[in-house]
MARLONU-347330 format. One record per residue (C-alpha): x, y, z; residue number from 1. Coordinates in steps of 0.2 Angstrom, whole numbers, plus 5000, padded with zeros to 4 digits. Layout:
% residues N
((X; Y; Z); NUM) ...
***
This chain:
% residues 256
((5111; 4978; 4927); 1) ((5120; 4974; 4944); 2) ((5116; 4980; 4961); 3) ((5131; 4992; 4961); 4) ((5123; 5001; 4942); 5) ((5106; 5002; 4949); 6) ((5111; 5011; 4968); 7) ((5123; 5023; 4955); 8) ((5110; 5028; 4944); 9) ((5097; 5030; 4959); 10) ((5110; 5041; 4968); 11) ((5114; 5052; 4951); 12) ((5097; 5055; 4949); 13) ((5096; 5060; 4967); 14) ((5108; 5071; 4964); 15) ((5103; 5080; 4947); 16) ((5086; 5083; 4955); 17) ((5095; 5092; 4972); 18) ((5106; 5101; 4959); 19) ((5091; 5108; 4947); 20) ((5082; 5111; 4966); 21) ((5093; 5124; 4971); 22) ((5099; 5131; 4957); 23) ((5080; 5132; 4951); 24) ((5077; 5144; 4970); 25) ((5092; 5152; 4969); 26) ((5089; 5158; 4952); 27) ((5071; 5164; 4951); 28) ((5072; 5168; 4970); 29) ((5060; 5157; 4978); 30) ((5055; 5161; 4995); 31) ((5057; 5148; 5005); 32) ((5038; 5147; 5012); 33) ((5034; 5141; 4995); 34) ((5048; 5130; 4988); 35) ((5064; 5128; 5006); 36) ((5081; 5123; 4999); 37) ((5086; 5104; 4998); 38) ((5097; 5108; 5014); 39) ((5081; 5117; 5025); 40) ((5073; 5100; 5020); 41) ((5088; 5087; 5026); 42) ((5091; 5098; 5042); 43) ((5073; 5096; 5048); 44) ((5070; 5080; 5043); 45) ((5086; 5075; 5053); 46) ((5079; 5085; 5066); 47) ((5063; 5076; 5068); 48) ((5070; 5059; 5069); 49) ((5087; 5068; 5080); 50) ((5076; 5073; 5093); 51) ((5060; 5060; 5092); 52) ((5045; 5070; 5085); 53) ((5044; 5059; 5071); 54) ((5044; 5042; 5079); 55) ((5027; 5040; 5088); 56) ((5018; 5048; 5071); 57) ((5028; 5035; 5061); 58) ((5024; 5020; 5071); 59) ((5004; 5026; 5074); 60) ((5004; 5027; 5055); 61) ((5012; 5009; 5053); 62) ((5003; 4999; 5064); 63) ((4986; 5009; 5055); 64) ((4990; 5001; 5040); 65) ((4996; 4984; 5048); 66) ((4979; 4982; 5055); 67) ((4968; 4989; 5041); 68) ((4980; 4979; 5026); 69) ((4978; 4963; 5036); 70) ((4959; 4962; 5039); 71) ((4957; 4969; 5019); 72) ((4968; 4954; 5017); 73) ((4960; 4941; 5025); 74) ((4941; 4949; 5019); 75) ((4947; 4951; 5001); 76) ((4953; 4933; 5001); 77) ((4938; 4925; 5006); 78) ((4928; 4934; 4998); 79) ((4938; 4930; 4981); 80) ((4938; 4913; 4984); 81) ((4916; 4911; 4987); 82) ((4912; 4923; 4973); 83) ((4928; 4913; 4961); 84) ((4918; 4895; 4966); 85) ((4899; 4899; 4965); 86) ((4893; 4908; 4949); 87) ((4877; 4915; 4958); 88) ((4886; 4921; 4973); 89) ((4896; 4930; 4958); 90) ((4881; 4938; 4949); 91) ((4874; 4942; 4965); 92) ((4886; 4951; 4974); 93) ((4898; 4960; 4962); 94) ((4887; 4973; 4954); 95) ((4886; 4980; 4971); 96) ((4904; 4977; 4975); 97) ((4908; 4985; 4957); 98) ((4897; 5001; 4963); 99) ((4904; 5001; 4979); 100) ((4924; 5003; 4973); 101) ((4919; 5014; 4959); 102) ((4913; 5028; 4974); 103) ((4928; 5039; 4978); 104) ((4935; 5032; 4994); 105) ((4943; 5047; 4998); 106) ((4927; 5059; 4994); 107) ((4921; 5047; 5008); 108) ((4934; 5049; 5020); 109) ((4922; 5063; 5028); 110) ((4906; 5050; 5028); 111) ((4917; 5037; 5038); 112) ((4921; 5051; 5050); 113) ((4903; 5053; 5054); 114) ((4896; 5036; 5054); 115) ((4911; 5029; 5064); 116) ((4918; 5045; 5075); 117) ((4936; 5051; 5075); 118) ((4944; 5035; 5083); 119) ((4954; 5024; 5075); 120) ((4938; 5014; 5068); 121) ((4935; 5026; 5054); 122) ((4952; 5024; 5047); 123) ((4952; 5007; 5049); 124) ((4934; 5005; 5039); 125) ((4943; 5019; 5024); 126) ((4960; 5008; 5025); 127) ((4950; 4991; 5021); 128) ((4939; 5000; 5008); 129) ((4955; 5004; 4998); 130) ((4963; 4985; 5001); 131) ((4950; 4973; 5000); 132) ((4945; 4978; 4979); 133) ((4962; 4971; 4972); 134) ((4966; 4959; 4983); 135) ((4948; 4952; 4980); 136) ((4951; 4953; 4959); 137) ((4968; 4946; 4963); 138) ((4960; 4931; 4971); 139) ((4948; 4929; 4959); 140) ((4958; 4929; 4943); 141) ((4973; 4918; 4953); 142) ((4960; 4906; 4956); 143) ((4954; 4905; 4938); 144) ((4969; 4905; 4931); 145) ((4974; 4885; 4940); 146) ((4980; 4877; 4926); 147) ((4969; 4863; 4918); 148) ((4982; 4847; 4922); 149) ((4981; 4853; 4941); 150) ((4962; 4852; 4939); 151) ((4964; 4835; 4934); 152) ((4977; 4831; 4946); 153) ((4963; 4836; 4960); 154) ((4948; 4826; 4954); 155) ((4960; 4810; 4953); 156) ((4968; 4812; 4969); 157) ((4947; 4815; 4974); 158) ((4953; 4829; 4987); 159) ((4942; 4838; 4997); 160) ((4938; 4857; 4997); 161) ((4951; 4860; 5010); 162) ((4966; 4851; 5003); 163) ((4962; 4858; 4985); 164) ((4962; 4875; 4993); 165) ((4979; 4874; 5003); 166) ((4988; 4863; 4993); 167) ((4984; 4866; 4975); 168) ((4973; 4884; 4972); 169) ((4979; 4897; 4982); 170) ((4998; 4891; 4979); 171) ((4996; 4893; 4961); 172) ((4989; 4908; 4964); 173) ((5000; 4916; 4975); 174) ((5009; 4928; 4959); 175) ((4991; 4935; 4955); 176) ((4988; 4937; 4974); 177) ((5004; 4946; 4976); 178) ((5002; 4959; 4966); 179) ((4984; 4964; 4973); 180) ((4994; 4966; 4988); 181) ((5008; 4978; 4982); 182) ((4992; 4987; 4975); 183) ((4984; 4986; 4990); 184) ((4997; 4990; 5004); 185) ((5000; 5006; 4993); 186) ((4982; 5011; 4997); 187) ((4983; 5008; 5011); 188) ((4996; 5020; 5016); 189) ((4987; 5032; 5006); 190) ((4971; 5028; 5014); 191) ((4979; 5029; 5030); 192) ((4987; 5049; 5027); 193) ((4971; 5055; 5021); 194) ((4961; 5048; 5038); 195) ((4975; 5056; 5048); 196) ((4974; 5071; 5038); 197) ((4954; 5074; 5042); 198) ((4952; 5065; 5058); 199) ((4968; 5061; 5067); 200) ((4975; 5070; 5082); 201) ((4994; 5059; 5078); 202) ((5001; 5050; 5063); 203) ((5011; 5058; 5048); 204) ((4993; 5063; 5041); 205) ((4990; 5074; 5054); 206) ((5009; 5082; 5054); 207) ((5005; 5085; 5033); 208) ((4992; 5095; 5040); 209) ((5000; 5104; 5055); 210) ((5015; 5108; 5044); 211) ((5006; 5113; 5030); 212) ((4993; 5123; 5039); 213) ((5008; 5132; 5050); 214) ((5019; 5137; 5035); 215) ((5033; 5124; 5039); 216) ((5037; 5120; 5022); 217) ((5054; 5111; 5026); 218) ((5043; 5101; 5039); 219) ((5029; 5096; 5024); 220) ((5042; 5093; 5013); 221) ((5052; 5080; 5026); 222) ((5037; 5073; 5032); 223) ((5032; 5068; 5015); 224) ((5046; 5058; 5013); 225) ((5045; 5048; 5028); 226) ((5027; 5044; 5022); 227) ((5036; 5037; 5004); 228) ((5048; 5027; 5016); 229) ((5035; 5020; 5025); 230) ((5028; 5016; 5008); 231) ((5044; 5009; 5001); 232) ((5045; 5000; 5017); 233) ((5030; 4991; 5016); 234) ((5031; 4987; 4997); 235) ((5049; 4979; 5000); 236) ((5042; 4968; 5014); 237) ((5028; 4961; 5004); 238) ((5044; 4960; 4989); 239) ((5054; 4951; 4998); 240) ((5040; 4935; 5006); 241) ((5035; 4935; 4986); 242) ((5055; 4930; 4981); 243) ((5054; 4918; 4998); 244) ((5036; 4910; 4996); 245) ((5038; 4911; 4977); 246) ((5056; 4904; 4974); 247) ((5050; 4888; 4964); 248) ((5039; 4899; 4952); 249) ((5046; 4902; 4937); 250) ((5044; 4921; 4936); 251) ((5057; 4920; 4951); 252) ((5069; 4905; 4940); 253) ((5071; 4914; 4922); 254) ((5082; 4897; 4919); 255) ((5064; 4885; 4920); 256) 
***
C-alpha cells in the first residue's frame, strides 16, 4: 500500500470517528461536561498550543522520559549483557528481577513518592522501573540469538571481550534490542503521566489532573492527545534510527 493510501485511510477514519462523535452527542443529548463536541475539543487544543500553556508541560514531560528512557537503556543493557554471559549471575539475579517487574509499577507509583519525595527523583525511579524489564529481556534474547557461524568467526579471529561485544554481539542484536525499546519508551511516557498525575506540580500528568478534577472536559480530552503525540513522537524517533542503524539487516531489505 503506498504512502498516499495509508495517510487517506488514516484521515477517513478520522473522520468517520468525528462524524459518529457528534452525531452520537447530538442525538442522545450529551452534556458536554461528560462527552464536549469534536469542535470544544479542537478549539481548546488549539488554544493551549495558540497561547503557550501547553508548551512548558509538554517539554517537562519530554525531557522526563529522555532522562528516565535513557538510564533504563543504559541499566537494561548492561545488565542483559552479564546476566546473557554468566549462568550464575543468571540463576542468581533473575528470580528477584522476575519478582520485582511482576509488582504493579503503577500501585507503586505512591511508595516511590514516599521513599523518594515529590521531586523529579520519584519519577525518574517509576520511569526506569517501567524501561529497564524489556530492554533487559531484549538484550538477553538478542544476545542469544548471535548466530552460530558468527560464534566461530569470533574464536577464529580470537577477539577479545570488547571487540566481540561492539563489533559482532550487540550489532546482531540490535532488531531484538529495538523492539525492547519501542516497548519501553511507551512505558515510559506512561510511567511518566502517572508520576505527574500523583506528584507533579507541571507536566501533561498534572494538567490530566487539573482538567479532569476542574470539569474541563475539552481541556482533558486535548491534553490527552498531546500526550499520544508525544508518544507517537517518541515511537517514530526510535522507528526511524532502527531503518538508519538497521539498513543492512534483512528485515529492512525484503530483496536479501
Amino acid at each position: 500500500m503506498s504512502k498516499y493510501a495509508k495517510s487517506r485511510d488514516f484521515l477517513l477514519a478520522i473522520l468517520f470517528i468525528f462524524v459518529v462523535w457528534w452525531g452520537y452527542i447530538t442525538l442522545f443529548t450529551i452534556p458536554a461536561f461528560m462527552l464536549p463536541s469534536p469542535l470544544a475539543v479542537g478549539t481548546s487544543f488549539w488554544g493551549m498550543l495558540s497561547n503557550g500553556e501547553i508548551l512548558p508541560h509538554f517539554f517537562i514531560t519530554f525531557f522526563e522520559v529522555v532522562i528516565g528512557f535513557v538510564i533504563g537503556l543504559i541499566l537494561g543493557l548492561m545488565i542483559g549483557y552479564v546476566i546473557s554471559k554468566n549462568h550464575y549471575v543468571k540463576e542468581a539475579l533473575m528470580p528477584y528481577i522476575i519478582f520485582a517487574q511482576t509488582a504493579p509499577k503503577i500501585a507503586l507509583a505512591p511508595l516511590f513518592v514516599i521513599w523518594f519525595g515529590l521531586g523529579l527523583t520519584s519519577k525518574l525511579v517509576l520511569i526506569i522501573s517501567m524501561v529497564f524489564f524489556p530492554i533487559m529481556l531484549s538484550t538477553i534474547y538478542g544476545l542469544k540469538e548471535v548466530s552460530y557461524n558468527l560464534k566461530c568467526l569470533m574464536r577464529i579471529n580470537k577477539l577479545n571481550w570488547w571487540k566481540r561485544m561492539t563489533t559482532i554481539e550487540f550489532p546482531s542484536s540490535l532488531p531484538h534490542i529495538f523492539s525492547g525499546m519501542k516497548l519501553g519508551i511507551v512505558q515510559a511516557v506512561i510511567a511518566a503521566i502517572v508520576a505527574e498525575w500523583i506528584s507533579g506540580q507541571s507536566g501533561l500528568g498534572y494538567l490530566l489532573t487539573y482538567t479532569s478534577t476542574t470539569y474541563d472536559t475539552a481541556g482533558l480530552f486535548s491534553v490527552i492527545i498531546y500526550t499520544v503525540i508525544l508518544g507517537f513522537l517518541f515511537y517514530q524517533i526510535l522507528n526511524y534510527l532502527e531503518n538508519k542503524l538497521l539498513f543492512w539487516h534483512e528485515s529492512k531489505n525484503p530483496s536479501i
